[in-house]
C-alpha positions as CSV (number, residue, x, y, z in Angstrom):
1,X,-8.6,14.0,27.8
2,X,-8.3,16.8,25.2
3,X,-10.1,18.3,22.3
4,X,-7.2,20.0,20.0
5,X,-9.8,21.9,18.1
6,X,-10.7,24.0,21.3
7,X,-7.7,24.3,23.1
8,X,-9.3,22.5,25.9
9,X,-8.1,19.9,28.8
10,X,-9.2,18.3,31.1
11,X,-8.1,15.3,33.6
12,X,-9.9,12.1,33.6
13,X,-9.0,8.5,35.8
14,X,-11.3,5.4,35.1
15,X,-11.5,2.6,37.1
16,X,-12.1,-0.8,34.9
17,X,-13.8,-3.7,35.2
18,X,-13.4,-6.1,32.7
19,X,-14.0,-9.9,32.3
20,X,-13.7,-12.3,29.4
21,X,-15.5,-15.9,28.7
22,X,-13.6,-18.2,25.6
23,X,-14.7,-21.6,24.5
24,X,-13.4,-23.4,21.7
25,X,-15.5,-25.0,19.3
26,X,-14.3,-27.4,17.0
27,X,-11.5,-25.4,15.0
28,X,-13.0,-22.2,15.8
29,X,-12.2,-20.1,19.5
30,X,-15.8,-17.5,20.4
31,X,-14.9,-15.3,23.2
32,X,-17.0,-12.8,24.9
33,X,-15.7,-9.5,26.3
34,X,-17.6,-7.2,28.8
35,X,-15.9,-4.2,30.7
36,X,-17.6,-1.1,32.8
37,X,-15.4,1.9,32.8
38,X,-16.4,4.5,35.5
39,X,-15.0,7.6,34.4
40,X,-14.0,10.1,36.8
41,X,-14.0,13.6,34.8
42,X,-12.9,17.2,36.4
43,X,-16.9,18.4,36.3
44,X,-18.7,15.3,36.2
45,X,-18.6,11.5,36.7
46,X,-19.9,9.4,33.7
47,X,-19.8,5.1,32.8
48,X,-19.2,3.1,29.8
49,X,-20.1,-0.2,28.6
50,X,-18.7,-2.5,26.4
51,X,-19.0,-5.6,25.0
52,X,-17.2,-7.6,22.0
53,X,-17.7,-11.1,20.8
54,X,-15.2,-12.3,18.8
55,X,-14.7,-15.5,16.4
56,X,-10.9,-16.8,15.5
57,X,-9.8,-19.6,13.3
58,X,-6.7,-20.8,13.1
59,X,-5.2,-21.1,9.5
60,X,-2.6,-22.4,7.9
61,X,-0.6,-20.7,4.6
62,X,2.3,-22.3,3.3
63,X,4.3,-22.4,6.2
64,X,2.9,-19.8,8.2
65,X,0.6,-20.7,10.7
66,X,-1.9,-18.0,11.3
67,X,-5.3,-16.9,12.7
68,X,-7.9,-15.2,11.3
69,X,-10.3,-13.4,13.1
70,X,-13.6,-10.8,13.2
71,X,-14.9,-9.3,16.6
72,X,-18.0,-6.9,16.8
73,X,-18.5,-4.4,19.9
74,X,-21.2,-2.4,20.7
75,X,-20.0,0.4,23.3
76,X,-22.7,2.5,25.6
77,X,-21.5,6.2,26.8
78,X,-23.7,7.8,29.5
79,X,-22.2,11.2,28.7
80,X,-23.6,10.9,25.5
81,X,-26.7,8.5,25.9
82,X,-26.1,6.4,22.5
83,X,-24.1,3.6,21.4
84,X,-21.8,3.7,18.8
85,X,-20.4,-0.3,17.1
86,X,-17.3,-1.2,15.7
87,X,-16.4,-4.3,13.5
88,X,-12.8,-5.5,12.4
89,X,-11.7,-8.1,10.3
90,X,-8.1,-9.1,10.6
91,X,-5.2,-11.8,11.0
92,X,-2.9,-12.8,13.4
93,X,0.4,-14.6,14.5
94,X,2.7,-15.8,17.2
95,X,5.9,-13.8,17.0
96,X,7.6,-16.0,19.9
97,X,6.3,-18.0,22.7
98,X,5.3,-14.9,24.9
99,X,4.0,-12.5,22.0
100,X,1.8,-12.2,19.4
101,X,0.6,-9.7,16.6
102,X,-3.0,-8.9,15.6
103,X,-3.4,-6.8,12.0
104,X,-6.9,-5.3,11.2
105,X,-9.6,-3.5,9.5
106,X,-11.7,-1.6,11.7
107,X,-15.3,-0.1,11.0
108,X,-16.7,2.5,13.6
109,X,-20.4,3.7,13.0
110,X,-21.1,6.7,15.0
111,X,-23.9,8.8,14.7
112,X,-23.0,11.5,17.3
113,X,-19.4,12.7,17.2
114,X,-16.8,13.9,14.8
115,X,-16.2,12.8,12.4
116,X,-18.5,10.2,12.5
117,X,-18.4,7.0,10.6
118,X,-15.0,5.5,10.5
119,X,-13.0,3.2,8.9
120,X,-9.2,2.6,9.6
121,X,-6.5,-0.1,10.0
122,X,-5.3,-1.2,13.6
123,X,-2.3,-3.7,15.1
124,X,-2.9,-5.1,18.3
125,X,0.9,-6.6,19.8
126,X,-0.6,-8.8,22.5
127,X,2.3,-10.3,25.7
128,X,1.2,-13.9,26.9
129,X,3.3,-14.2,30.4
């Protein structure tokens, strides 16, 4: 962990729990995401929560087959006793049998760090072994 505006760093290890339900519902797939992080910091120990639901549909356009998708997570930080959310809406595709690519728009609200409110574009490459 780092904060480049300071000059400061520190070392961090996590340990991770995460599980995921899916059920498919007619043409649609829901999923439900949940994950504790314990964070192990140099001067304090801390935990996170997270959990996204997500909705994909598989589409297809001319002769692409693709997916289109939206997730929403809400995340919980002890170290700074708030939540912050984030929303994307995106498309995806099967690249072979094994991999697959996820493209996106990504909405963060954040009302406690810098520089708050967000709004950026994310790829997700995803291996299926």
């Amino acid at each position: 962990m780092s904060d480049p505006l300071s000059g400061s760093y520190s070392h961090e290890n996590r340990l991770i729990l995460a599980a995921t339900v899916g059920v498919p519902w007619k043409r649609w797939y829901f999923s439900d995401r949940n994950q504790g992080e314990r964070r192990f910091l140099q001067n304090r120990r801390s935990w996170r929560y997270r959990n996204r639901v997500e909705f994909r549909r598989p589409i297809r356009i001319v002769w692409k087959q693709l997916s289109v998708f939206a997730w929403d997570e809400v995340y919980y930080s002890t170290t700074a006793g708030r939540y912050r959310n984030r929303l994307a809406l995106g498309a995806g595709r099967k690249l072979s049998r094994r991999f697959s690519i996820d493209i996106f728009y990504v909405r963060q609200n954040d009302g406690y760090s810098h520089p708050g409110d967000l709004n950026g574009l994310g790829m997700t490459i995803k291996s299926h072994f």
